[in-house]
C-alpha positions in Angstrom: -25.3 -8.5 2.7 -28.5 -10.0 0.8 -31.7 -7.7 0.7 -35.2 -9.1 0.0 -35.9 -6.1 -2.5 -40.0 -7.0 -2.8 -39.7 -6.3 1.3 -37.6 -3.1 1.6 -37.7 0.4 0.9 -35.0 2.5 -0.3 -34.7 5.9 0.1 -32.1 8.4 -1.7 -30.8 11.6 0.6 -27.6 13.4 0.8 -26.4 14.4 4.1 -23.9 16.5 5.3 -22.7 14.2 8.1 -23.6 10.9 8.7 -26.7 10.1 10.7 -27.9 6.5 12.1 -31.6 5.4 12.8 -33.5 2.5 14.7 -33.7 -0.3 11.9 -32.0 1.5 9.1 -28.3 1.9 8.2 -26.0 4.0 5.1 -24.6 2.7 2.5 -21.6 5.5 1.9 -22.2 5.6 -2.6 -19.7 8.2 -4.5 -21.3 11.5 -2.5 -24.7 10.1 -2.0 -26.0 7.7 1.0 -28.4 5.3 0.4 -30.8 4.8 3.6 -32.2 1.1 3.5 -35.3 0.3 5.7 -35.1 -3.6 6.2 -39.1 -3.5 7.4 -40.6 -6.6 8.0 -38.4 -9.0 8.2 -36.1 -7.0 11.1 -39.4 -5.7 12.8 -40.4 -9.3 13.3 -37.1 -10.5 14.7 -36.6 -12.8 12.4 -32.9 -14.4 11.8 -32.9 -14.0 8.1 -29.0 -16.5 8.6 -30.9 -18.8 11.1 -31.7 -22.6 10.2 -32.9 -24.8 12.5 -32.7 -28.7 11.8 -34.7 -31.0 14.0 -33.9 -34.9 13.0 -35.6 -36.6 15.7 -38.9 -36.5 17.1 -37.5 -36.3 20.8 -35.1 -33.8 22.0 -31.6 -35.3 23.0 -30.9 -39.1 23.8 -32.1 -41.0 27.0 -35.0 -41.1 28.3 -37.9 -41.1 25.2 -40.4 -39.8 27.7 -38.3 -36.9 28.9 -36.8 -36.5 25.5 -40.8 -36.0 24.4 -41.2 -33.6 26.7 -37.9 -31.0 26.0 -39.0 -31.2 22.7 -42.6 -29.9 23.4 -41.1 -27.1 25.8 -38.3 -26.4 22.7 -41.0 -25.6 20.7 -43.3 -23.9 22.6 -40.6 -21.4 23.9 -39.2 -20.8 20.4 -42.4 -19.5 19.9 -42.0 -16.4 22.2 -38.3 -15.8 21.4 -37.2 -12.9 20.4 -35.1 -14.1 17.6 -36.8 -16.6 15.6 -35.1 -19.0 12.6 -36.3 -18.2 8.8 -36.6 -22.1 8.3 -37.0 -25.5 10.3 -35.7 -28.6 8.8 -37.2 -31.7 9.8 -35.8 -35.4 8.6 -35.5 -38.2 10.0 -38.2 -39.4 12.8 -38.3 -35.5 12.9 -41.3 -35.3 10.3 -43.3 -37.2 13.0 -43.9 -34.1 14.6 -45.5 -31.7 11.6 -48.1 -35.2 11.4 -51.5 -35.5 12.6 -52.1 -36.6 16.1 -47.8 -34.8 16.5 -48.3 -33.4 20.5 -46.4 -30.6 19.1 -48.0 -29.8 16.1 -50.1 -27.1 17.3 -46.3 -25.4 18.4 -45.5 -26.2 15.1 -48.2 -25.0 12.8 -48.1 -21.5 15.2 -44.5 -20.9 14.6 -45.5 -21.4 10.7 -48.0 -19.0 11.9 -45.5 -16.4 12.4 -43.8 -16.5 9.6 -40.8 -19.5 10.3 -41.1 -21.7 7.2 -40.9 -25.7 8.3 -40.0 -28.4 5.2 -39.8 -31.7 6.0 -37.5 -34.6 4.0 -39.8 -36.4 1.7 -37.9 -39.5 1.6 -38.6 -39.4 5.5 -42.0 -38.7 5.4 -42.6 -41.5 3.0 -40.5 -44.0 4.8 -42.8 -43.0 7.7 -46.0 -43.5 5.8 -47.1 -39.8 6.3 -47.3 -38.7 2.9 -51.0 -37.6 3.4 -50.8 -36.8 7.3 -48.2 -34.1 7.0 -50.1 -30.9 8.7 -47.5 -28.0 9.0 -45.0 -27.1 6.9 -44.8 -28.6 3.3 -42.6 -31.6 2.0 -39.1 -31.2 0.2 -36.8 -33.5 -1.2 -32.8 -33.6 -0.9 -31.5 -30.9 -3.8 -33.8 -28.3 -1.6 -32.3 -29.8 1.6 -28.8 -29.9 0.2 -29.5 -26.2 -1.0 -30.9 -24.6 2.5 -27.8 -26.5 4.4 -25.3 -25.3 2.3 -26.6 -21.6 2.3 -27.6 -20.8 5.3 -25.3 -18.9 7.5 -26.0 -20.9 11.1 -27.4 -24.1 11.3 -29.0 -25.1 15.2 -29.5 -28.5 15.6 -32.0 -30.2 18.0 
């Protein structure tokens, strides 16, 4: 299991027996127990495994207008989930929506907001001629890409 050290507290005790709290969990050492307080990052419901990878700017295939549309309420629900992803990943026509003038980048730049971090492909956002109208999240390029796909534990794509 990874630990973001800068984020959580550790705290030394012995116990006699073992004991469990809300948000923490033992690490049996030799005839110590090491009590590790995630903080943050659990408090926030964050899915420190989670990836999600958006590669269009419409949600599903059909109808462009619908398609618009489930994207707009994707986003704007994910919002108020519970569980939210650590990173988005948007490539392909997908970097339209962190542009100016995006219907959803309002969704998008709230979700940055609270805490999700959003990259976008820069080979994409060139293509696109967006270089200078990108307006959430910041722009990558495929090493990073390559990196967060191969790492993350669940990848969700829209």
């Amino acid at each position: 299991m990874d630990f973001n050290l800068t984020k959580s507290v550790f705290i030394k005790i012995t116990l006699p027996s073992t004991f469990w709290w809300e948000g923490f969990f033992q690490i049996p050492l030799q005839q110590e127990i090491y009590i590790v307080y995630l903080g943050k990052n659990k408090q926030r419901g964050f899915s420190m495994e989670r990836v999600v990878v958006i590669n269009s700017d419409k949600m599903g295939q059909g109808d462009e207008e619908l398609g618009a549309r489930l994207m707009a309420n994707f986003l704007s629900k994910l919002i108020d989930a519970k569980l939210k992803p650590k990173m988005m990943l948007l490539y392909n026509s997908g970097v339209k929506l962190a542009s100016t003038g995006s219907p959803v980048l309002e969704s998008l730049q709230s979700l940055e907001n609270l805490g999700v971090e959003i990259i976008c492909c820069g080979t994409c956002v060139n293509f696109f001629g967006l270089a200078d109208r990108i307006e959430a999240g910041r722009v990558t390029n495929m090493p990073e890409i390559v990196k967060v796909l191969t790492e993350a534990k669940t990848t969700v794509t829209i």
